[in-house]
C-alpha positions as a Markdown table, in Angstrom:
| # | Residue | x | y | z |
|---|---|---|---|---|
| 1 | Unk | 42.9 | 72.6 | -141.0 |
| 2 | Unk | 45.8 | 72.1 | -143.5 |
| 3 | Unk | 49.2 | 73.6 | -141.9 |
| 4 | Unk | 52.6 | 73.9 | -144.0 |
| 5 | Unk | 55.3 | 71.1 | -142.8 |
| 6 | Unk | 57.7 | 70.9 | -145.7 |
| 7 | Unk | 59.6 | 68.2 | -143.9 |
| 8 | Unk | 56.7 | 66.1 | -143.2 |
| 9 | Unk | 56.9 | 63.5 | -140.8 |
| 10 | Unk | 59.9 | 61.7 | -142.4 |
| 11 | Unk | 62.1 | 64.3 | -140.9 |
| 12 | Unk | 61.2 | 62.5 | -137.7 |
| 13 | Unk | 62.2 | 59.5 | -138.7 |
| 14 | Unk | 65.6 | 57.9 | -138.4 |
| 15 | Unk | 67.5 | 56.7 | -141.8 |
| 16 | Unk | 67.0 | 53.4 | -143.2 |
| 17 | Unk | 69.0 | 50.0 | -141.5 |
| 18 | Unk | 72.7 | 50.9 | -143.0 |
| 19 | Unk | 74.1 | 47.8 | -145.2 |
| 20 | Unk | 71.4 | 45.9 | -145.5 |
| 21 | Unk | 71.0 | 43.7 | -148.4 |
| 22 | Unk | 68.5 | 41.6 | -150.3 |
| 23 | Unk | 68.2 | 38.6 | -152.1 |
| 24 | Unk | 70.0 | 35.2 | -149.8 |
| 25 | Unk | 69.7 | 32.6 | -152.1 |
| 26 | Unk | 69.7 | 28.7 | -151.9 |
| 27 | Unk | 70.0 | 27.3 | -148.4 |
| 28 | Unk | 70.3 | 31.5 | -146.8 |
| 29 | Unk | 67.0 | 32.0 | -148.8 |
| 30 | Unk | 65.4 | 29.0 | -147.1 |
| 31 | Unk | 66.7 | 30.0 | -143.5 |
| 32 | Unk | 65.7 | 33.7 | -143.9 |
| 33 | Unk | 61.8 | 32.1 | -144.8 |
| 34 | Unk | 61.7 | 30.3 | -142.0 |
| 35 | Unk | 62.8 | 33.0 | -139.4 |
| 36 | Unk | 60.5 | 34.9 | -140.8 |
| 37 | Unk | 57.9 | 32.8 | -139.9 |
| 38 | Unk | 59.1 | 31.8 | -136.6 |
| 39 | Unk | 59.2 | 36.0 | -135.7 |
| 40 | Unk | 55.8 | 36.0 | -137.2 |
| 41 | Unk | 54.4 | 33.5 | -134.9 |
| 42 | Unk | 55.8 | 34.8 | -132.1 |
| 43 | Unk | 54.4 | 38.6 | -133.0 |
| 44 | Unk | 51.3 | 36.8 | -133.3 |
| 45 | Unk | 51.2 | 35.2 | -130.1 |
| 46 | Unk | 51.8 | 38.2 | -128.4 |
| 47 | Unk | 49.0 | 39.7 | -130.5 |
| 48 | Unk | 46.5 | 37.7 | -129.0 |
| 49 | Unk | 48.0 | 37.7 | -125.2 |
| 50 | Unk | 47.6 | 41.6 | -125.6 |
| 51 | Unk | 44.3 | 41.6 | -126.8 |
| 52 | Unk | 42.6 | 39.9 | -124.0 |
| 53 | Unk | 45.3 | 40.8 | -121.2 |
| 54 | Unk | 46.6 | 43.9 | -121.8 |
| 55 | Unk | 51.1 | 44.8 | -121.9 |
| 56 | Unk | 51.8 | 44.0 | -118.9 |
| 57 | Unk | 54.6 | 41.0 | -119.0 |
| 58 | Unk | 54.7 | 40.6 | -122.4 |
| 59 | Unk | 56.3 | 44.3 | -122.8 |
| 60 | Unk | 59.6 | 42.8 | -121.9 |
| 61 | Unk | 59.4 | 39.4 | -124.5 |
| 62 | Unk | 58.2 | 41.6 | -126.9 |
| 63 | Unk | 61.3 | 44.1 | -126.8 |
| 64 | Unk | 63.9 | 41.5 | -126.5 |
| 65 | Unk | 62.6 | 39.8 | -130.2 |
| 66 | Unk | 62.4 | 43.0 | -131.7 |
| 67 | Unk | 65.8 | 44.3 | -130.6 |
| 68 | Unk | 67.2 | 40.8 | -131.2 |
| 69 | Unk | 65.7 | 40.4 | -134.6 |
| 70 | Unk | 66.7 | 43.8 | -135.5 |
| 71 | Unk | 70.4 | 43.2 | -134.3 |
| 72 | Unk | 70.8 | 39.8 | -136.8 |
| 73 | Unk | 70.0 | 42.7 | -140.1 |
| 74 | Unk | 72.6 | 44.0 | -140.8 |
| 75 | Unk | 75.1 | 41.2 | -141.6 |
| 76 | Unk | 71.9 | 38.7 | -143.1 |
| 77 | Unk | 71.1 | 39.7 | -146.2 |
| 78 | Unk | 67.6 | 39.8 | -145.5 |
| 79 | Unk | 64.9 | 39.5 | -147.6 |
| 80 | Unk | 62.0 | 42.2 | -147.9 |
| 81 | Unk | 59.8 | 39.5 | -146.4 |
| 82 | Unk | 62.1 | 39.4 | -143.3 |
| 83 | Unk | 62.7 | 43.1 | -143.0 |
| 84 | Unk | 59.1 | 43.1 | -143.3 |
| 85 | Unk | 58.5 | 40.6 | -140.2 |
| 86 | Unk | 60.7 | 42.5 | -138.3 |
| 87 | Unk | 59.2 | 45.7 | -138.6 |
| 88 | Unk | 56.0 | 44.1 | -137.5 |
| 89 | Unk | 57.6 | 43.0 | -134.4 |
| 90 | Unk | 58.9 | 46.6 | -134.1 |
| 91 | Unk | 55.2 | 47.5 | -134.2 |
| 92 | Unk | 53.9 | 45.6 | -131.4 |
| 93 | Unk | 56.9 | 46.3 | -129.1 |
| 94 | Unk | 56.2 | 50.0 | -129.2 |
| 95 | Unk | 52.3 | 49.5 | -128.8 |
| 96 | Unk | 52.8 | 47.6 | -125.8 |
| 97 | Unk | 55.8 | 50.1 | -124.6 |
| 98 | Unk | 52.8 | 52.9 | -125.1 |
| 99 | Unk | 50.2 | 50.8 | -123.3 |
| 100 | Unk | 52.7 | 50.1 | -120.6 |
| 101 | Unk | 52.9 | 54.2 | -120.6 |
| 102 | Unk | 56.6 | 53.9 | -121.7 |
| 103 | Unk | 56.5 | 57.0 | -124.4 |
| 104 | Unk | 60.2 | 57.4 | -125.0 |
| 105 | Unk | 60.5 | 53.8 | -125.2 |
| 106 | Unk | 57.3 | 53.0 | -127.7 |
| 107 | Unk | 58.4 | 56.2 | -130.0 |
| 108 | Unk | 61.8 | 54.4 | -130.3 |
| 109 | Unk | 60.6 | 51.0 | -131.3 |
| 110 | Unk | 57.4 | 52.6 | -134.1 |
| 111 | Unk | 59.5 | 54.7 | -135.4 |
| 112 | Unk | 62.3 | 52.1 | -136.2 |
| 113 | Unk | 59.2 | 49.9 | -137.1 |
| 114 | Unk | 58.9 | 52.7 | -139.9 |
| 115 | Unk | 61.9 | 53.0 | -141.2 |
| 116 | Unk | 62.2 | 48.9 | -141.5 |
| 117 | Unk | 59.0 | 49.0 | -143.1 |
| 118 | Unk | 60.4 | 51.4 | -145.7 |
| 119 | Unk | 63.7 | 49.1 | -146.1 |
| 120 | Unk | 61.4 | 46.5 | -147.2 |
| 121 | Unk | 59.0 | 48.4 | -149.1 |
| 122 | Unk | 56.3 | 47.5 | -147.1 |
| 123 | Unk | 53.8 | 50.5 | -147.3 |
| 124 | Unk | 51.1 | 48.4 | -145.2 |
| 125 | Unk | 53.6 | 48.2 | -142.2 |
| 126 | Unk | 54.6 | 51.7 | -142.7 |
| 127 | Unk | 51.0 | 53.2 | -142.6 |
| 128 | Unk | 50.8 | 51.0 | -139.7 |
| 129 | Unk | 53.5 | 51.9 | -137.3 |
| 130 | Unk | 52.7 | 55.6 | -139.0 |
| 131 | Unk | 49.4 | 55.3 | -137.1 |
| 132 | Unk | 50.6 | 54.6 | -133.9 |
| 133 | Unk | 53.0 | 57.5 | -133.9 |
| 134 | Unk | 50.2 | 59.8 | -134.5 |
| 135 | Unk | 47.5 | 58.1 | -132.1 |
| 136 | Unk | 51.0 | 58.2 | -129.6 |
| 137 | Unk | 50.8 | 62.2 | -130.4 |
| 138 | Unk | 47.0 | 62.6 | -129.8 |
| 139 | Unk | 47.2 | 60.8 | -126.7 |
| 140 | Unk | 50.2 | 63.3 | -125.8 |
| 141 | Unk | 48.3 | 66.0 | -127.2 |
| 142 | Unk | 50.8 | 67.0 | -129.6 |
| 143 | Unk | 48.4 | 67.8 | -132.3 |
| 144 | Unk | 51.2 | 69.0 | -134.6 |
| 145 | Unk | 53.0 | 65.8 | -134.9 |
| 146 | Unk | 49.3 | 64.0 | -135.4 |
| 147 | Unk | 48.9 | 66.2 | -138.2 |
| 148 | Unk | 52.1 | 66.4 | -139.9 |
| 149 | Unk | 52.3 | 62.2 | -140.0 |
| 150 | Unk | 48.3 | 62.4 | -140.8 |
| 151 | Unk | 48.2 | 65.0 | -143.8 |
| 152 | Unk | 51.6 | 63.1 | -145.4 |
| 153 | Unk | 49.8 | 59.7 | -145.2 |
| 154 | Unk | 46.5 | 61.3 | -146.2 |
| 155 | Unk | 48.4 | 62.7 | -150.1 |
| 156 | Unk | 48.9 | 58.7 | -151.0 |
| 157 | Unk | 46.5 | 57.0 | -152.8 |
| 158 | Unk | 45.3 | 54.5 | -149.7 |
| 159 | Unk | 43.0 | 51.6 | -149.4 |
| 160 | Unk | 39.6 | 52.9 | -147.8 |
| 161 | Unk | 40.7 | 51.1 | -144.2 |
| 162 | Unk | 43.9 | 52.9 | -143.8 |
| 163 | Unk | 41.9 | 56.0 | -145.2 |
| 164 | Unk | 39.6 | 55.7 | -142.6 |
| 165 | Unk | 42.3 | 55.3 | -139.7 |
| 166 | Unk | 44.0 | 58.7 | -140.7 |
| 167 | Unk | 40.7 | 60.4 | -141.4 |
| 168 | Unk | 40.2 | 59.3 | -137.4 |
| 169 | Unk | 43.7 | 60.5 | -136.4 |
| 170 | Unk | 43.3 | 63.6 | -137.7 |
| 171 | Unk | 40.0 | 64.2 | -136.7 |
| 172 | Unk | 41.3 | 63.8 | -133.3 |
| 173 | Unk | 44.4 | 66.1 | -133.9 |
| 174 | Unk | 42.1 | 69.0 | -135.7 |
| 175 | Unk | 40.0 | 68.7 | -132.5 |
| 176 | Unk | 42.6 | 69.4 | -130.1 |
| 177 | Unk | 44.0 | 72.4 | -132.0 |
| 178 | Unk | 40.4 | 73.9 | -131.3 |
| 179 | Unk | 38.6 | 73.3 | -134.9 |
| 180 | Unk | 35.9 | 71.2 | -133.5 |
| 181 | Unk | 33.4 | 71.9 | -136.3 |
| 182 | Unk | 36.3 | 70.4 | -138.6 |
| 183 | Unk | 36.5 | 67.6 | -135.9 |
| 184 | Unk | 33.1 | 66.8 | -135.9 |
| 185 | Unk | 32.8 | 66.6 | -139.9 |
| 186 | Unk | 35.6 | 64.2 | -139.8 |
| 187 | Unk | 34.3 | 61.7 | -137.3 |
| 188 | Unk | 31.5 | 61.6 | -139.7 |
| 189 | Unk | 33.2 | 61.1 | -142.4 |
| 190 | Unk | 34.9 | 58.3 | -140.7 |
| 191 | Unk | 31.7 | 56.8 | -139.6 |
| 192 | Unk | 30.2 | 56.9 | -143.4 |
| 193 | Unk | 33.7 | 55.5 | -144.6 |
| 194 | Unk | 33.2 | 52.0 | -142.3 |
| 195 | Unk | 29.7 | 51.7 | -143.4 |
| 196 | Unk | 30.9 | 51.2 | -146.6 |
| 197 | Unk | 32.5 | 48.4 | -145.8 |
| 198 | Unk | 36.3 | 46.7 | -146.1 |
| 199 | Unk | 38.0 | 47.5 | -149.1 |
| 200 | Unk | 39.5 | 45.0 | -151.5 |
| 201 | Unk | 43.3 | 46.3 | -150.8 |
| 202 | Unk | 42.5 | 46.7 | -147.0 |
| 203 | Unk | 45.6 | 45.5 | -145.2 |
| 204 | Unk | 44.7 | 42.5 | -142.4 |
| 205 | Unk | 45.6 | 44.8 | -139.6 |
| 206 | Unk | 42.6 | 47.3 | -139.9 |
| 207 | Unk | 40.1 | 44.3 | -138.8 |
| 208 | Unk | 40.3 | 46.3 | -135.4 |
| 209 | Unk | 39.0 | 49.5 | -136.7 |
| 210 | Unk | 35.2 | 48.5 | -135.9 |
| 211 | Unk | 32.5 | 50.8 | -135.0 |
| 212 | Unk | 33.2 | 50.6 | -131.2 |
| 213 | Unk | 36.8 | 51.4 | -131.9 |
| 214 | Unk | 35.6 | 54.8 | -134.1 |
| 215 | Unk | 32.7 | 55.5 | -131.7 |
| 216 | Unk | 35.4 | 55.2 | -128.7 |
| 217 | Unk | 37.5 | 58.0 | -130.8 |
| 218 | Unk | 33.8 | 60.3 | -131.1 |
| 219 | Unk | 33.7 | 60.0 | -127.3 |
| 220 | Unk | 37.2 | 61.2 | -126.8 |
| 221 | Unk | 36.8 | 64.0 | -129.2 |
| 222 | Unk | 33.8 | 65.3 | -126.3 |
| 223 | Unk | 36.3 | 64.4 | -123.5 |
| 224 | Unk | 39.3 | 66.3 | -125.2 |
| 225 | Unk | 36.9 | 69.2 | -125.2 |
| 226 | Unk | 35.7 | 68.5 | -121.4 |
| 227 | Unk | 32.4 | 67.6 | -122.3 |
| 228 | Unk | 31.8 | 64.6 | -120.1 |
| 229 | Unk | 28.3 | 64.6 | -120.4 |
| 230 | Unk | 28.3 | 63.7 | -124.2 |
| 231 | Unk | 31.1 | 61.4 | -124.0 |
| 232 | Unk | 29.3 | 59.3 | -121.4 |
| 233 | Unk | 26.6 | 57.6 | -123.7 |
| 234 | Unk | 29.8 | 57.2 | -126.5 |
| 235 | Unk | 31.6 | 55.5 | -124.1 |
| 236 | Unk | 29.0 | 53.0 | -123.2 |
| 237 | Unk | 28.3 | 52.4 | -126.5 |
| 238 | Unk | 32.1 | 51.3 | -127.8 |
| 239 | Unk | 32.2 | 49.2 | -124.3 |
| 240 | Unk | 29.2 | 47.1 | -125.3 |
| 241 | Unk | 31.1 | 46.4 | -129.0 |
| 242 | Unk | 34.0 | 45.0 | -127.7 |
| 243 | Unk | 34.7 | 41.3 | -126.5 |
| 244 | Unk | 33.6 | 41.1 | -123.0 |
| 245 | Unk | 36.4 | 40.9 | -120.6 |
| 246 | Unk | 38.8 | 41.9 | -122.8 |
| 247 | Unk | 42.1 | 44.6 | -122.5 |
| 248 | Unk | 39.8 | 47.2 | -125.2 |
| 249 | Unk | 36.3 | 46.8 | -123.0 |
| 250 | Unk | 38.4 | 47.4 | -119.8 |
| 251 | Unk | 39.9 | 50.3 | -121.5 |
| 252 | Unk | 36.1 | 51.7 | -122.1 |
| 253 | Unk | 34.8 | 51.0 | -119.1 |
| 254 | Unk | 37.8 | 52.8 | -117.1 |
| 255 | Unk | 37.2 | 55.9 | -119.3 |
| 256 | Unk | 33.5 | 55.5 | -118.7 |
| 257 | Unk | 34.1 | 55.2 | -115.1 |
| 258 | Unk | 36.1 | 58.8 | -115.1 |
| 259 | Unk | 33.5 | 60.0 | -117.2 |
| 260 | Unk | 31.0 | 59.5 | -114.1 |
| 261 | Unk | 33.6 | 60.6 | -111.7 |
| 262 | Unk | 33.9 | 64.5 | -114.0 |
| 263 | Unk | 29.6 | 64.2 | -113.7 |
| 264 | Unk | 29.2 | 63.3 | -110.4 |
| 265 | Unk | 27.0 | 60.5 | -111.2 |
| 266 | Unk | 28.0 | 58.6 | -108.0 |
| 267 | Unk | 25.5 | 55.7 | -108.5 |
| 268 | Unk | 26.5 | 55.3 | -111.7 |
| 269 | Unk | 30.1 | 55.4 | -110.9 |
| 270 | Unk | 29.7 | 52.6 | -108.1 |
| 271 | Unk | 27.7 | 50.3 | -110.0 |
| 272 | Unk | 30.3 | 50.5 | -112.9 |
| 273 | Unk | 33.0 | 49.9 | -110.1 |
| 274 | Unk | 32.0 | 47.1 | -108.6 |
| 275 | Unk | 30.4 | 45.2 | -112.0 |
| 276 | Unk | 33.1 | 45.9 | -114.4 |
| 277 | Unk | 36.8 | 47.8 | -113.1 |
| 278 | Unk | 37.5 | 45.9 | -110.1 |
| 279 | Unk | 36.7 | 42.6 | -111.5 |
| 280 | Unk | 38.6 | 42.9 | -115.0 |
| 281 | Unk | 41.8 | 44.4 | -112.9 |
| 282 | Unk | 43.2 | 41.0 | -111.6 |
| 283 | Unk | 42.6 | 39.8 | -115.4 |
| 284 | Unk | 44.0 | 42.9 | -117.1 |
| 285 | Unk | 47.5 | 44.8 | -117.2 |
| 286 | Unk | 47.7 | 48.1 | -118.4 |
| 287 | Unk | 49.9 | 51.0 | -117.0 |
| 288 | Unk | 48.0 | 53.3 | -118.9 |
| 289 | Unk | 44.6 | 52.5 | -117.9 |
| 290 | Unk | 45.8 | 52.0 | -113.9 |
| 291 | Unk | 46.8 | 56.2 | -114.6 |
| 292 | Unk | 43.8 | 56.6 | -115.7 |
| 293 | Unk | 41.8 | 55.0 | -112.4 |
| 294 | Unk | 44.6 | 56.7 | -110.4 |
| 295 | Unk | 43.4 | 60.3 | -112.1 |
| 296 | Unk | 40.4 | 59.5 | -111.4 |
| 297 | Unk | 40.5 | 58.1 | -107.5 |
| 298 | Unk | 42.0 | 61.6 | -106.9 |
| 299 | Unk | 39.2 | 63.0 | -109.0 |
| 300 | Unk | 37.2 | 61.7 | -106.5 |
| 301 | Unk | 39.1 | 62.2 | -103.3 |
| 302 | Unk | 38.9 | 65.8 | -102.6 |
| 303 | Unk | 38.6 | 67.6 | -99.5 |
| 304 | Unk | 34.9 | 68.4 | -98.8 |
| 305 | Unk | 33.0 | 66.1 | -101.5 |
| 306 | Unk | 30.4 | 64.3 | -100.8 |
| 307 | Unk | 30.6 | 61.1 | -99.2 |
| 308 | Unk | 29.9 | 58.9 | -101.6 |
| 309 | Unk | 33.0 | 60.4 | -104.1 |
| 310 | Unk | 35.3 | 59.9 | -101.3 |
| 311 | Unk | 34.1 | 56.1 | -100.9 |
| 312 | Unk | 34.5 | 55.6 | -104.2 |
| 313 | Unk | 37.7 | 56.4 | -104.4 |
| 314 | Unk | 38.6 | 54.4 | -101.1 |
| 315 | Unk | 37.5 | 51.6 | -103.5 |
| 316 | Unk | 39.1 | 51.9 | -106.3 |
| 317 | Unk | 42.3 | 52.7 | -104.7 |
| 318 | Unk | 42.1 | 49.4 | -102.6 |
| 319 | Unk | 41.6 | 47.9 | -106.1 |
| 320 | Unk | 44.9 | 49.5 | -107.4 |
| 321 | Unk | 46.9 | 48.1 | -105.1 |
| 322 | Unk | 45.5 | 44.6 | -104.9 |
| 323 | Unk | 46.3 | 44.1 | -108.4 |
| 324 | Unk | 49.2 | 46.6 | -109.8 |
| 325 | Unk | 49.7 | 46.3 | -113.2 |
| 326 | Unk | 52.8 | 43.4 | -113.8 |
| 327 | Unk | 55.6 | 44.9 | -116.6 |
| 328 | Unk | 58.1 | 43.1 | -117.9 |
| 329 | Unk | 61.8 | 43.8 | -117.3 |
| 330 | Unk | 62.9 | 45.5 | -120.8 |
């Protein structure tokens, strides 16, 4: 579905960093290098403390050295290499603000992310913090943004990795708006495009976008359209891709466990409990997959289910409050 948005998404994106300049030279060149580095490092750090643990306190961190890097700008002289660092910084702040299930905030830090990217002419960062404002839109369900940020990204001549991601998004976005034939034909497309293999030009970042990631997408594509039943084996197939333990499978396995909750596939639901959610939640911290588990104890909680629902959700509500998710002061 192609829809007319003569503004695009840059209309939604705030101006560029006013008075910036580039070029320090001598000793500013070599200080400008190496806080570069020392913001890169840190972004990197937190990378990897996300990855296996989720936003939780590292939302707060994450915020500060963004905002502070951001704030030193202005009067620096930066170089693109800086400006660049900086919007990657701006990146993961707003992906942990979205996994923490702070929208307002995370749109606020991507889309700065963007317009820093574009200060340093950095089009990898800008297709990347691009691509979190329109999975941030899908996840919203506002299928309009999605697709105005999607079909803008999609006119530029992209390496097959970042190709791949908006194909994805926009498969998701098309979906929602109702066009699932067109939905379907993407996902494929997007399936045939990994098999191919990385590109050349692929940016680092797109080493995430793996099968289970895609197949993950594919299951939420049924589950957009309430089709549980087809999103169950999907779901269990992306959860046995990812790194055990980890902030992604957790994320599977709590959509796999709603999944069984919208089936009424009770035995499955409690072995799925009591092997994988309950034991990742004192390991993981994610506001938006305790929502999730808090949708779905109610899911199972109501008045005159069976008995084995309303266990269930005496379980995983115990769970919950054992372990709440731990966000840092921002």
């Amino acid at each position: 579905m192609d829809r007319e948005h003569p503004a695009g998404h840059r209309a939604e994106v705030e101006p560029g960093l006013p008075g910036a300049r580039f070029g320090p030279v001598g000793r500013g060149r070599r200080e400008d290098a190496a806080e570069a580095w020392r913001l890169r490092e840190h972004t990197a750090r937190l990378v990897a403390l996300d990855t296996r643990f989720g936003a939780g306190e590292l939302l707060g961190p994450a915020v500060r050295a963004a905002d502070a890097a951001g704030r030193a700008v202005p009067g620096a002289a930066p170089s693109r290499d800086r400006l660049a660092a900086v919007a990657e910084a701006d990146q993961l702040a707003g992906w942990l603000a979205y996994d923490a299930d702070r929208h307002p905030l995370a749109r606020r830090l991507t889309t700065r992310a963007v317009r820093t990217a574009r200060l340093a002419g950095d089009r990898s960062a800008e297709h990347f913090a691009l691509s979190q404002l329109a999975m941030q839109a899908v996840h919203l369900r506002r299928p309009d943004v999605a697709l105005r940020i999607c079909d803008d990204v999609l006119r530029d001549e992209l390496p097959p990795g970042v190709r791949t991601l908006f194909v994805l998004r926009r498969a998701r976005a098309v979906n929602q708006y109702g066009e699932h034939a067109a939905a379907r034909r993407l996902i494929a497309e997007t399936y045939g495009r990994h098999l191919q293999g990385p590109g050349t030009r692929d940016p680092a970042w797109t080493w995430w976008l793996d099968a289970a990631e895609i197949t993950w997408h594919h299951a939420m594509v049924h589950a957009d359209n309430g089709d549980w039943t087809r999103a169950i084996p999907l779901f269990e197939q992306a959860a046995a891709g990812r790194i055990p333990g980890s902030r992604t499978a957790h994320n599977d396995h709590a959509y796999l466990l709603h999944a069984f909750a919208r089936t009424r596939a009770w035995s499955d639901a409690a072995d799925l409990l009591t092997t994988r959610v309950l034991p990742a939640r004192s390991g993981v911290s994610s506001a938006r997959i305790t929502r999730l588990l808090a949708d779905t104890a109610r899911l199972l909680h109501v008045p005159g289910r069976r008995p084995a629902g309303r266990d269930l959700a005496h379980e995983l509500r115990a769970g919950l409050t054992r372990s709440a998710p731990r966000t840092g002061a921002v």
